[in-house]
C-alpha positions as CSV (number, residue, x, y, z in Angstrom):
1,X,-85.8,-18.4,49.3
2,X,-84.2,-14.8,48.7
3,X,-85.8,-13.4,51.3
4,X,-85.3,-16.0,54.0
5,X,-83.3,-14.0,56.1
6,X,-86.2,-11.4,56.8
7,X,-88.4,-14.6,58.6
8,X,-89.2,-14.4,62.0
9,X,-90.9,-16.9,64.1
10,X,-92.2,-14.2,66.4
11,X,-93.7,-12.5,63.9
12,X,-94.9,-15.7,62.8
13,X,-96.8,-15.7,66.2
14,X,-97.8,-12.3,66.3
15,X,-99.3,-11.5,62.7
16,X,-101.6,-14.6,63.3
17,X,-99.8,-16.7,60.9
18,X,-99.3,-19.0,63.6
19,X,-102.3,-19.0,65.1
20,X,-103.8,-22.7,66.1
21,X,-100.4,-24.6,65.7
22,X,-99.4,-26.2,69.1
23,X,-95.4,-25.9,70.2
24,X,-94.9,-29.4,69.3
25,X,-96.6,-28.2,65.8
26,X,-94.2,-25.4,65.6
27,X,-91.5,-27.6,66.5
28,X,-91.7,-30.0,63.7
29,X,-92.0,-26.8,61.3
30,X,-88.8,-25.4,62.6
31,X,-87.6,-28.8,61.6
32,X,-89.5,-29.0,58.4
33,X,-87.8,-25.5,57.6
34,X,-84.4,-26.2,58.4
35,X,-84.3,-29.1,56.4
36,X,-84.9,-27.1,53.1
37,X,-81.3,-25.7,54.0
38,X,-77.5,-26.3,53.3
39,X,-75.1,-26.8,56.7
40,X,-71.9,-24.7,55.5
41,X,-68.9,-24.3,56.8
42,X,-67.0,-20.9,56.5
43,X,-63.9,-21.3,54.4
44,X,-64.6,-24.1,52.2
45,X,-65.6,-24.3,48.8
46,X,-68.8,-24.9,47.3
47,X,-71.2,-24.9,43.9
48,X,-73.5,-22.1,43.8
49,X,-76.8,-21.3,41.1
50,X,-76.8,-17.8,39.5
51,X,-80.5,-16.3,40.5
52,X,-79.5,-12.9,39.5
53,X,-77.2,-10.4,37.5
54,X,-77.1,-6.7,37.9
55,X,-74.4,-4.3,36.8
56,X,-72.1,-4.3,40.3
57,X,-73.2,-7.6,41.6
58,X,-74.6,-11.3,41.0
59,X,-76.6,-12.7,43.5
60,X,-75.3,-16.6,43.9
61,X,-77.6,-19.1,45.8
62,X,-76.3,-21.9,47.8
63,X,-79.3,-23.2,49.3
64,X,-78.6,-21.1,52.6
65,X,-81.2,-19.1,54.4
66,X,-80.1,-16.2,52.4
67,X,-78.5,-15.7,48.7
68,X,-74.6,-14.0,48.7
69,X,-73.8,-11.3,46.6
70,X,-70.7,-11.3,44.4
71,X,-68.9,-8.5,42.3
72,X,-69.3,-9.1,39.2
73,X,-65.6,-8.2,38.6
74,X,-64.7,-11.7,39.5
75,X,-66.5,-13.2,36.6
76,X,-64.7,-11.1,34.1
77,X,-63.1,-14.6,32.4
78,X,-67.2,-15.6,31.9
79,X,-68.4,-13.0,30.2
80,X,-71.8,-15.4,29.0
81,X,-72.5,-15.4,32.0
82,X,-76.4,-16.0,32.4
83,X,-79.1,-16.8,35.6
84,X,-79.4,-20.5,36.0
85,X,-75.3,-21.1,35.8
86,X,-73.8,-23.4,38.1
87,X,-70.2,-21.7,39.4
88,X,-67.9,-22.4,42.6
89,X,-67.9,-19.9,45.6
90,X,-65.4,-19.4,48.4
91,X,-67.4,-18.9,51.8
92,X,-65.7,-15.9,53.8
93,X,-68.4,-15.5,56.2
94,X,-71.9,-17.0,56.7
95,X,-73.1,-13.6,58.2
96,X,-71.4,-9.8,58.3
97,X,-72.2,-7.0,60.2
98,X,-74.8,-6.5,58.2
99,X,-76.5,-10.3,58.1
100,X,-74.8,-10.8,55.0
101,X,-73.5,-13.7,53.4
102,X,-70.1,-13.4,52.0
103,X,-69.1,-15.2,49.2
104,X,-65.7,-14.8,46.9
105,X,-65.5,-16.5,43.3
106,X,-61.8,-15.1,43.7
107,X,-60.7,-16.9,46.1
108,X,-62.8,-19.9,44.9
109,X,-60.5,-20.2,41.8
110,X,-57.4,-20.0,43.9
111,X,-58.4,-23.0,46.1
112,X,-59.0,-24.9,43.7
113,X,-56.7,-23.5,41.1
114,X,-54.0,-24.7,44.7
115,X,-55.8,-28.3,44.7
116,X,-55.7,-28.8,40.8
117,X,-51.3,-27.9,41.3
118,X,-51.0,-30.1,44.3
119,X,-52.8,-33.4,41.8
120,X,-50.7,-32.6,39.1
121,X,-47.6,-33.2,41.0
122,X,-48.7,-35.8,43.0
123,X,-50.3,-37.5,39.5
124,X,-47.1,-36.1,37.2
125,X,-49.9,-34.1,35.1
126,X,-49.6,-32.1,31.8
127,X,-50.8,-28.4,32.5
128,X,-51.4,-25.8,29.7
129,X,-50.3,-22.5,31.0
130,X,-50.0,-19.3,29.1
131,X,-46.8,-17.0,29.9
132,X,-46.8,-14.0,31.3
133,X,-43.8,-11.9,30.8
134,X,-40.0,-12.8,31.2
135,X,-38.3,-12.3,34.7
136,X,-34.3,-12.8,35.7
137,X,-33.3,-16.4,34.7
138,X,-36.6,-17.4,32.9
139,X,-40.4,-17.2,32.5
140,X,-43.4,-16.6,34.2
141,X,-46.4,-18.9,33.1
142,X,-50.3,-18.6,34.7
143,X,-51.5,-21.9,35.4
144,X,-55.2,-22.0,37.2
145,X,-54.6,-18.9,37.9
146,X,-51.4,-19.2,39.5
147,X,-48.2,-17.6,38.8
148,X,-45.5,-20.8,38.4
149,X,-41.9,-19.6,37.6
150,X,-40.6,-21.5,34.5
151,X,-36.8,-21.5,34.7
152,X,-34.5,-21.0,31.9
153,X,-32.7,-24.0,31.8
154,X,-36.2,-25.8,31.9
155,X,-37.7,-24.6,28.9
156,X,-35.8,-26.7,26.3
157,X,-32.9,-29.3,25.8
158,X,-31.1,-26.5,24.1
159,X,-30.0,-23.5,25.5
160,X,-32.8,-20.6,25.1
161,X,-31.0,-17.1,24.2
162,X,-34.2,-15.1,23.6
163,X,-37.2,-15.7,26.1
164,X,-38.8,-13.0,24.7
165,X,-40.5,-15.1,22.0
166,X,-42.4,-17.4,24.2
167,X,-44.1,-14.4,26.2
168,X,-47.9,-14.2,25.5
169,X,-48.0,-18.0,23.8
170,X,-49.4,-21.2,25.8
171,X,-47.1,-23.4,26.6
172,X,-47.1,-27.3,27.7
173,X,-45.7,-27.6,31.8
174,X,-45.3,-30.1,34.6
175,X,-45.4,-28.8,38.1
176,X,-41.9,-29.9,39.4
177,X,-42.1,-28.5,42.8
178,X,-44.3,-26.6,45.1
179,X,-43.0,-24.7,47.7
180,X,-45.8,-23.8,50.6
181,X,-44.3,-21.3,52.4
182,X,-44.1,-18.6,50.0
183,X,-46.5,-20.4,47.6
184,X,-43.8,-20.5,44.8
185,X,-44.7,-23.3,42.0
186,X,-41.5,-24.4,39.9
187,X,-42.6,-25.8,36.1
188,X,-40.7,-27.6,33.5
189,X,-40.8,-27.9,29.7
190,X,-38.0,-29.7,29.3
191,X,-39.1,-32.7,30.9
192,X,-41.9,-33.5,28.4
193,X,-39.1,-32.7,25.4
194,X,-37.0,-35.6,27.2
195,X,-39.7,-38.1,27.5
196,X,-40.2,-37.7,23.5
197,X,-35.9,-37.8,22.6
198,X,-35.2,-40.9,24.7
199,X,-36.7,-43.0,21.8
200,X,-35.4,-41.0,19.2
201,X,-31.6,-40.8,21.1
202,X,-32.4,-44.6,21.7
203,X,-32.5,-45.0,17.7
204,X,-29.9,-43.1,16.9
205,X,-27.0,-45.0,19.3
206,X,-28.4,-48.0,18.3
207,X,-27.6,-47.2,14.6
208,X,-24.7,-45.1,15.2
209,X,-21.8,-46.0,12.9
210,X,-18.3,-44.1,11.9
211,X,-18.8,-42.8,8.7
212,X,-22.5,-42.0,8.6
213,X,-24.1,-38.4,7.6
214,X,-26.3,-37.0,10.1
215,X,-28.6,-33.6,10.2
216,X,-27.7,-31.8,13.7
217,X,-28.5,-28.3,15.0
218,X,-25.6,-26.2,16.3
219,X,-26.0,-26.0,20.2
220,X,-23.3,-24.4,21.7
221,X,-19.8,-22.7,20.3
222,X,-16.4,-22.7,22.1
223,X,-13.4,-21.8,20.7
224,X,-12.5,-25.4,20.5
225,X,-15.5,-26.6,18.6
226,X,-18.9,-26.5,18.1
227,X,-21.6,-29.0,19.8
228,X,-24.1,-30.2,17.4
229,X,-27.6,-31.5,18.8
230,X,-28.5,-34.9,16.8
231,X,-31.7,-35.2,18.2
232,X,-31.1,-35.4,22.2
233,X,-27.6,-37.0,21.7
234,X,-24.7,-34.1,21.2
235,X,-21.6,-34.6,19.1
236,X,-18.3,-32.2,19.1
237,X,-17.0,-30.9,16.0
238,X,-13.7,-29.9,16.4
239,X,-12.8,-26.6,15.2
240,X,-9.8,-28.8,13.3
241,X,-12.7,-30.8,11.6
242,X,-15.0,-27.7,10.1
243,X,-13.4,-26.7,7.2
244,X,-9.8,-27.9,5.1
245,X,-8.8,-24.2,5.9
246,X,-7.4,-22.4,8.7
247,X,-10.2,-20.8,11.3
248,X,-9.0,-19.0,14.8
249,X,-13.4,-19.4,15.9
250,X,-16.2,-21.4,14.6
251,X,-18.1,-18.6,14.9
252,X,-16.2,-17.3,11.4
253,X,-17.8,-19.9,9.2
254,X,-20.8,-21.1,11.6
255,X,-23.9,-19.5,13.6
256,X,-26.1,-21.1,16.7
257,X,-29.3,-22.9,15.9
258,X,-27.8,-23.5,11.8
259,X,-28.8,-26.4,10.5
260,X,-25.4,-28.5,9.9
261,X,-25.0,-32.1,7.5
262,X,-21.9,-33.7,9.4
263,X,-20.2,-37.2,9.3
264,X,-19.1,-39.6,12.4
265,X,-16.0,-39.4,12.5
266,X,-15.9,-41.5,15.8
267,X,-17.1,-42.5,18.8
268,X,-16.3,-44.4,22.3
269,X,-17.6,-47.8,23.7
270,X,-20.3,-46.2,25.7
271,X,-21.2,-44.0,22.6
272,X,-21.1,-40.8,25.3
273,X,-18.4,-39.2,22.8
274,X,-18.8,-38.5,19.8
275,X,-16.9,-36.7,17.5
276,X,-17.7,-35.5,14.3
277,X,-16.8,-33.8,11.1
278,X,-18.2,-31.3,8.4
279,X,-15.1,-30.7,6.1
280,X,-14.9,-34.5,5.5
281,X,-17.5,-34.0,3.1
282,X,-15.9,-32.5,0.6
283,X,-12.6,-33.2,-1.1
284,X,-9.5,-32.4,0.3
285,X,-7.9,-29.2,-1.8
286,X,-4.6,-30.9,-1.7
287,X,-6.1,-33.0,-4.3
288,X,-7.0,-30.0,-6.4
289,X,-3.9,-28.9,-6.8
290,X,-2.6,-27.7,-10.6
291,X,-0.5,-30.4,-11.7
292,X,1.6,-27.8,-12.8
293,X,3.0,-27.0,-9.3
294,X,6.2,-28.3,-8.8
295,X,9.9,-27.4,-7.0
296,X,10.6,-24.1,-8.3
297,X,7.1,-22.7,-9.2
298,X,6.1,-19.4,-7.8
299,X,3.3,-19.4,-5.8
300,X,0.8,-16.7,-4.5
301,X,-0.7,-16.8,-0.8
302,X,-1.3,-15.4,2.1
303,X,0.3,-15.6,5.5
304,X,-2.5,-17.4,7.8
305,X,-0.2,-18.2,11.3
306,X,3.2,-16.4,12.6
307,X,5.5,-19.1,15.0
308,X,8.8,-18.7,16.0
309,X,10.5,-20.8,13.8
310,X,8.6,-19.6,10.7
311,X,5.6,-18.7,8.9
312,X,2.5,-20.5,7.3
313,X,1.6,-19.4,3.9
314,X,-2.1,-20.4,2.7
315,X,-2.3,-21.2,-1.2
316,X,-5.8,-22.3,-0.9
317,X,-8.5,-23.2,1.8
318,X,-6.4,-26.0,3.1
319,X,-3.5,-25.6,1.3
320,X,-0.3,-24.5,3.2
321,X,3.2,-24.6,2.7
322,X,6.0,-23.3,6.0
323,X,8.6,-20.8,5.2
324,X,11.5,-21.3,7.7
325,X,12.7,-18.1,9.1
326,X,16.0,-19.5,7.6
327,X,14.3,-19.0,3.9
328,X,13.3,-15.2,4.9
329,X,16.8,-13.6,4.2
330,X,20.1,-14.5,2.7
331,X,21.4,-13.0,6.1
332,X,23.1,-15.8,7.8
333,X,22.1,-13.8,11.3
334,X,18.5,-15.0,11.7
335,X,15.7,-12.9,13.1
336,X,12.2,-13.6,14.2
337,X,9.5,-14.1,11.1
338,X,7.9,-11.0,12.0
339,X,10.3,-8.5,11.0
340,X,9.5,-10.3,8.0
341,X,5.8,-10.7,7.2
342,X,2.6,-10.8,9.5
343,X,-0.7,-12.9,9.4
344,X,-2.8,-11.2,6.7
345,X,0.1,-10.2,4.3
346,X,-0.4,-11.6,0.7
347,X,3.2,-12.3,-0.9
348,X,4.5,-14.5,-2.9
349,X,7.0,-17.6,-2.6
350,X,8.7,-20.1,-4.6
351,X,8.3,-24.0,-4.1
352,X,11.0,-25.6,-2.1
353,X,9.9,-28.8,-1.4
354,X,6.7,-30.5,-2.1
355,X,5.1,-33.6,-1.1
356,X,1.6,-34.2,-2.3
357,X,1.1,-37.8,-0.9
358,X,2.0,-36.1,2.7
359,X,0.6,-32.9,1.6
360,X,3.3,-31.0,3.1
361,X,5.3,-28.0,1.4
362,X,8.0,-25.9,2.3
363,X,8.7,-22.2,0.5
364,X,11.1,-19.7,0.3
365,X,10.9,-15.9,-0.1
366,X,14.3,-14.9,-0.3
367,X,15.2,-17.0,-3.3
368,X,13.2,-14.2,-5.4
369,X,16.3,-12.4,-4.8
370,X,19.7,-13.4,-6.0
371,X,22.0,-14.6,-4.3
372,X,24.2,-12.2,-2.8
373,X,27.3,-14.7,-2.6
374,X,26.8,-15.7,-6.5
375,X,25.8,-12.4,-7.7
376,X,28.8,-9.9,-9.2
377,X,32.2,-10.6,-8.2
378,X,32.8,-11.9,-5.0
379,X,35.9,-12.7,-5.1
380,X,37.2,-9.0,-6.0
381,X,34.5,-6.9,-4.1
382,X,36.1,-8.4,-0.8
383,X,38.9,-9.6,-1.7
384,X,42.0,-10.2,0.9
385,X,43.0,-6.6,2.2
386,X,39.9,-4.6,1.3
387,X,38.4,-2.2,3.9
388,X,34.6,-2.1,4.4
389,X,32.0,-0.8,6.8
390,X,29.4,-3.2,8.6
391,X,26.9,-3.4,10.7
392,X,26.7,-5.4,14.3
393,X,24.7,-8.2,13.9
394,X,25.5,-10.7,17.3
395,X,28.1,-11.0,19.6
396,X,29.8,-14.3,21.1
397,X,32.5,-15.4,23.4
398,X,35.1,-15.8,20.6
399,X,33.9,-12.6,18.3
400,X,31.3,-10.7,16.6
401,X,29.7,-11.2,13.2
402,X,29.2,-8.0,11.7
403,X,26.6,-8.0,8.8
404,X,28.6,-5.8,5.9
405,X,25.3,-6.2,3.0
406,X,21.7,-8.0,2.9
407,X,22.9,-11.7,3.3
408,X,26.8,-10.9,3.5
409,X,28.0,-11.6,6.8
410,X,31.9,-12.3,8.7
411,X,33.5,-13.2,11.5
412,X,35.5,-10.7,13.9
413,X,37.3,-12.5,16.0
414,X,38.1,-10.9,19.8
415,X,42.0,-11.2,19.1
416,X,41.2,-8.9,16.0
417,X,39.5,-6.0,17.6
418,X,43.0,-4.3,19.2
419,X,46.6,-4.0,18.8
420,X,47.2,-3.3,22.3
421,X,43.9,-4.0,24.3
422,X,43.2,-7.5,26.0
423,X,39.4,-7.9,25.2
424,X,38.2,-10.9,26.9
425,X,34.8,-10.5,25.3
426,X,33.9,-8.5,21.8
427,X,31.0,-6.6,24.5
428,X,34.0,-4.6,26.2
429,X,34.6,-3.5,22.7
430,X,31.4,-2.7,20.8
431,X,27.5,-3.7,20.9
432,X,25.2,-4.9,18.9
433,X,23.9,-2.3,16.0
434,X,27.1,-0.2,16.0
435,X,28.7,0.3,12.8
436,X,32.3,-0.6,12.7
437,X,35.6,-0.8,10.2
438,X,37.2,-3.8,8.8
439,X,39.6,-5.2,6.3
440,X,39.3,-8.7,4.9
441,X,41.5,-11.3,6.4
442,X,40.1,-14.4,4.4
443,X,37.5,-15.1,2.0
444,X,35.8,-18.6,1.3
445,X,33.2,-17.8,-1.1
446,X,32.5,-22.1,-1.7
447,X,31.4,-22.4,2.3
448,X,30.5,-18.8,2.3
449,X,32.8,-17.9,5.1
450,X,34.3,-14.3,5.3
451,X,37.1,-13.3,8.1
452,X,37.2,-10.0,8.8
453,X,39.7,-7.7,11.2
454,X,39.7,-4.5,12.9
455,X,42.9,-4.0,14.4
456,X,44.2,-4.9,10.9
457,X,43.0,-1.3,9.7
458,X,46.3,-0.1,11.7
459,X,50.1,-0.9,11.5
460,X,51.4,-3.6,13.9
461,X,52.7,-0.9,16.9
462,X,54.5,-4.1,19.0
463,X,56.5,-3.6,16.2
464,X,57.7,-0.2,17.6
465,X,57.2,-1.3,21.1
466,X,59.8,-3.7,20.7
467,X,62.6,-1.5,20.9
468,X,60.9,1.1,23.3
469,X,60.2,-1.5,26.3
470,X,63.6,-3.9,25.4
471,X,64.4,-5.9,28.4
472,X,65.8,-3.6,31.4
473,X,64.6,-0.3,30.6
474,X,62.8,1.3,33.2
475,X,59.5,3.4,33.2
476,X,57.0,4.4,35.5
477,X,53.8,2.9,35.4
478,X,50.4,2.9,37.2
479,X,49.0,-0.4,39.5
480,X,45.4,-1.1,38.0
481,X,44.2,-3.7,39.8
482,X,45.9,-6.5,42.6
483,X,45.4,-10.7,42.7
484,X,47.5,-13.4,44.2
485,X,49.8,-14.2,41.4
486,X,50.5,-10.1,41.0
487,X,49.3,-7.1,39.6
488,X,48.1,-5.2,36.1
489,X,50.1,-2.2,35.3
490,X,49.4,0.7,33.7
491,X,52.3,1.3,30.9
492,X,52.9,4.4,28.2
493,X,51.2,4.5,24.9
494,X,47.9,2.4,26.6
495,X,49.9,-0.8,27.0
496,X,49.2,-3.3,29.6
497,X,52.4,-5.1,31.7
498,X,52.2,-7.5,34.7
499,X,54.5,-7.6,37.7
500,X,54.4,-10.7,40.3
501,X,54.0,-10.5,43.7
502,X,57.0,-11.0,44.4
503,X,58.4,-8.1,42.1
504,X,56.0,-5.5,44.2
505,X,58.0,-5.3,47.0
506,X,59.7,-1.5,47.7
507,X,62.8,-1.1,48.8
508,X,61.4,0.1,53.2
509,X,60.3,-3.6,52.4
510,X,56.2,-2.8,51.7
511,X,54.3,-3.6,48.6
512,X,53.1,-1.4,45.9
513,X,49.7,-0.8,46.2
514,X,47.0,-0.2,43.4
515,X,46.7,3.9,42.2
516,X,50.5,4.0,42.9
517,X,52.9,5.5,40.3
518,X,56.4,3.9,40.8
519,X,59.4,2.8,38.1
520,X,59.4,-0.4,36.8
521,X,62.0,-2.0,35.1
522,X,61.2,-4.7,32.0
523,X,62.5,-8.0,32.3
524,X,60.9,-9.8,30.0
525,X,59.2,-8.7,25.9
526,X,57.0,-10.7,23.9
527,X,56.1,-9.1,20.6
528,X,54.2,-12.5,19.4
529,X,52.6,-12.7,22.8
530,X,52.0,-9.5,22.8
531,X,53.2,-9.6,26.7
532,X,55.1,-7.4,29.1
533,X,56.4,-8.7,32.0
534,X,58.1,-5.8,34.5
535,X,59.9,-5.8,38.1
536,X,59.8,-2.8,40.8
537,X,61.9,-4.7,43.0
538,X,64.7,-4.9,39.5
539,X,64.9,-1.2,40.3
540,X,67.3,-1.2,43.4
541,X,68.1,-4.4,44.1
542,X,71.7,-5.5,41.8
543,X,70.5,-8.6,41.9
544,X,67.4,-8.3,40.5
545,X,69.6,-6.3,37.6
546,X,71.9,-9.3,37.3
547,X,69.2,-12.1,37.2
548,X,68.8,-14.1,34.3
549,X,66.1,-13.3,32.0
550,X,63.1,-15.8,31.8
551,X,63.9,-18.5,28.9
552,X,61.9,-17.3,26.2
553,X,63.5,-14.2,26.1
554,X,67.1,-15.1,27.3
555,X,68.3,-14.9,23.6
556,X,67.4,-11.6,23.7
557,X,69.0,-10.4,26.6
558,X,72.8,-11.3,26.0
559,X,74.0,-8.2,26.6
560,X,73.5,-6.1,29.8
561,X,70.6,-5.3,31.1
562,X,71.5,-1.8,31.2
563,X,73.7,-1.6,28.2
564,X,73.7,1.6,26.0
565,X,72.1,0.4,23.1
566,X,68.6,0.9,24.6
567,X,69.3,4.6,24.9
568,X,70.4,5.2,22.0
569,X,67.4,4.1,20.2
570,X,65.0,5.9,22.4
571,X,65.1,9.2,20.5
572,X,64.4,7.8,17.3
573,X,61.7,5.7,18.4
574,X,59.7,8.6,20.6
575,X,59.3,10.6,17.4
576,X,58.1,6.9,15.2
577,X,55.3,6.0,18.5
578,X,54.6,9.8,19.1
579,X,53.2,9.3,15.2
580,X,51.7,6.1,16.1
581,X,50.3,7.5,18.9
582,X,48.7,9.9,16.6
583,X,47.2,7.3,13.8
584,X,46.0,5.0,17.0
585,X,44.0,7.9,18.6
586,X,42.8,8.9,15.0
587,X,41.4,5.8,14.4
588,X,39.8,5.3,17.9
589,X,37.9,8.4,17.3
């Protein structure tokens, strides 16, 4: 039947061969013929017999008037081939140009290898498939021939960091979805891992208690926790549950994919939380502890956390103990813990308090010091009048506390910064970290309370002032600054006087106005108030002159406003200011 496309009926006629048969007789052999042959139908498949193998092609009969040739490049997967093998053939084209039939083995496969896909999904199938290579965000696997994409999230329960490993291996899929268009197939893994955990996460809730020890493999790390895989049911393990010691990551003590023994620690009604623990298997340190230890030991540790309010000193995995930024210094001006120590920073500590039922301890790093307000002599190193040097520590509405040693702090109060000055806050005066001089107003070494001056370092100069500014001299002084109630004057020697409004008036009848220089006349002296009250107006009006003082001063003012005495003592007293004028400047610089 090879050669069945070479016969002719003319010939058949013409040679002779034919030669006594009727039409009718030819007829029923045309009939007789045909019926020895195969109807096909272009594009479909069918089953062909091998008849013949040469080194480019192998001739494939269907059982059509003439055999189709096939490279043999498309049998490369059967390389036993042999004559006499049945094997399935894609018709292209019943006859070429050249009266060919044209047959693809090629193509054969991927109709089929199409047909076998679309059963498996319609059937939910098991395919074997062997994977290609990796591609972004998965696999490629060959299935009949196909290439399916295998997605990463499909491959296992777990999450897959290395896809690598699964390249050249044959792996177990289910077609998931087939796209037509672009002839995309989508497989799955995962699914048939899901099928076999259901029973085994069935068990597992079923006997799920608090307190039991279970085998789990590390899923995923946060820097919360860690997820453990029980066997398709996850569990957290809180980063506060893995180990009696401080971690900052799980990732210090733990790695993905370990194998972990943990314990339930608990779980909700619907058993979809479930938390667990790993350092509840061993014992707790606290109950490890030397029996030795006790208020007043010193210990050895190292400094694990920094806060605000202090710093956490580690003994032993698990074993911690606070310092209070209060127990840093002696200083009674706190500072922040970390001008003390940092995390890392092994020191040592003594016991301050310790309770091992609560297993809480708090420690101390200045007492391996002494005491700065028991050591030496207190009471005679800064004793009532003594002068000292100090440093700036904070400042407050009613003072400043100036540090003088490590742990030695005092009080400055504002009224004790100048003679002369009206400081309404210590911030007008100094600022924090300058040095400045004081003497020793009071000492309380019992409440540890020292009271320290600086204006104290100078004589008294209202002392002098009192018989320079007496009650109706006059001298000229400088407006500062204007309100309601009056203004601030400018007076000799840096002192500060107030006239009231009504004292600012000029003799044309206007007011004096702030920059001016005009004579003032005092009317009133406080030397314990430290208060000078003065009058423009006193200077050309008699009356004014003739007035009677205020009240606190009226003893004072007996005598004349303008009586001699006052003169008289001005000489003497110019040469005693012009001195403390001298000391006051001295000092300032």
């Amino acid at each position: 039947m090879s050669n069945q496309k070479d016969f002719n009926w003319e010939d058949f006629d013409t040679k002779g061969f034919g030669e006594g048969y009727s039409k009718d007789k030819r007829a029923e052999m045309e009939a007789l013929y045909a019926g020895t042959l195969n109807e096909i139908t272009e594009k479909e498949v069918i089953k062909g017999t091998v008849v013949g193998i040469n080194d480019k092609d192998v001739i494939i009969n269907i059982g059509f008037k003439s055999d189709g040739l096939v490279p043999r490049t498309e049998f490369r997967d059967l390389p036993d081939l042999k004559i006499g093998d049945e094997v399935e053939l894609f018709i292209e084209e019943q006859e070429n140009s050249l009266g060919q039939l044209v047959l693809s083995r090629k193509k054969a496969r991927m109709v089929r290898a199409w047909s076998d896909i679309e059963a498996a999904l319609e059937h939910d199938n098991v395919i074997e498939g062997l994977v290609k290579r990796r591609t972004k965000g998965g696999l490629i696997v060959d299935i009949y021939g196909v290439e399916a994409f295998l997605p990463g999230s499909q491959i296992d329960v777990k999450p897959i960091r290395d896809f690598d490993i699964y390249v050249g291996k044959k792996m177990e899929v289910k077609v998931v979805k087939i796209n037509h268009t672009n002839d995309n197939v989508v497989v799955s893994h995962k699914v048939l891992i899901e099928k076999d955990l259901e029973k085994q996460k069935a068990e597992i809730l079923n006997n799920l208690e608090k307190g039991q020890v279970l085998e789990g493999v590390i899923k995923n790390m946060t820097n919360f926790g860690v997820f453990i895989d029980l066997g398709g049911v996850d569990g957290l393990l809180h980063i506060t549950d893995i180990s009696w010691g401080r971690i900052n990551h799980p990732e210090e003590v733990l790695n993905l994919d370990d194998k972990v023994q943990i314990v339930v620690l608990d779980f909700d009604d619907d058993k979809k939380r479930i938390s667990l623990g790993m350092k509840q298997l061993t014992a707790h340190p606290w109950d490890a502890l030397s029996a030795e230890l006790e208020i007043g030991s010193k210990v050895q540790g190292k400094i694990v956390n920094v806060a605000d309010y202090g710093a956490f000193l580690e003994l032993a995995p698990g074993v911690e103990g606070l310092i209070h930024v209060s127990e840093m210094s002696w200083s009674q001006h706190l500072r922040n813990p970390a001008d003390f120590v940092k995390v890392g920073d092994e020191i040592q500590a003594v016991v301050l308090t310790l309770d091992k039922d609560d297993r809480k301890m708090s420690l101390g790093i200045k007492q391996l010091t002494e005491d700065p307000w028991t050591k030496g002599d207190m009471a005679a190193k800064y004793a009532v009048g003594t002068k000292h040097k100090g440093v700036v520590r904070n400042l407050t509405n009613f003072g400043l506390f100036l540090e003088l040693e490590e742990g030695i702090d005092g009080l400055v109060h504002v009224s004790d910064l100048s003679w002369t000055k009206k400081i309404k806050h210590p911030s007008e005066f100094v600022k924090v970290g300058d040095e400045l001089d004081v003497a020793v107003l009071e000492l309380d070494v019992d409440n540890r309370r020292l009271a320290l001056g600086h204006k104290q370092l100078e004589e008294n100069p209202w002392d002098t002032f009192e018989s320079v500014f007496p009650v109706g001299s006059d001298h000229k002084c400088t407006v500062v600054s204007k309100n309601d109630k009056g203004a601030v004057l400018e007076l000799p020697y840096g002192l500060e006087g107030f006239a009231t409004s009504k004292n600012l008036e000029k003799a044309d009848g206007s007011s004096v106005e702030v920059g001016e220089a005009i004579d003032f006349k005092v009317t009133e002296f406080s030397k314990d108030d430290k208060r000078i009250v003065l009058s423009h107006t006193a200077t050309f009006r008699e009356e004014a002159k003739a007035a009677p003082a205020p009240k606190k001063a009226k003893k004072k003012e007996d005598a004349p406003a303008s009586s001699a005495p006052a003169e008289k003592s001005t000489l003497g007293d110019l040469d005693a200011l012009a001195e403390l004028k001298e000391k006051m400047e001295g000092g300032k610089k």
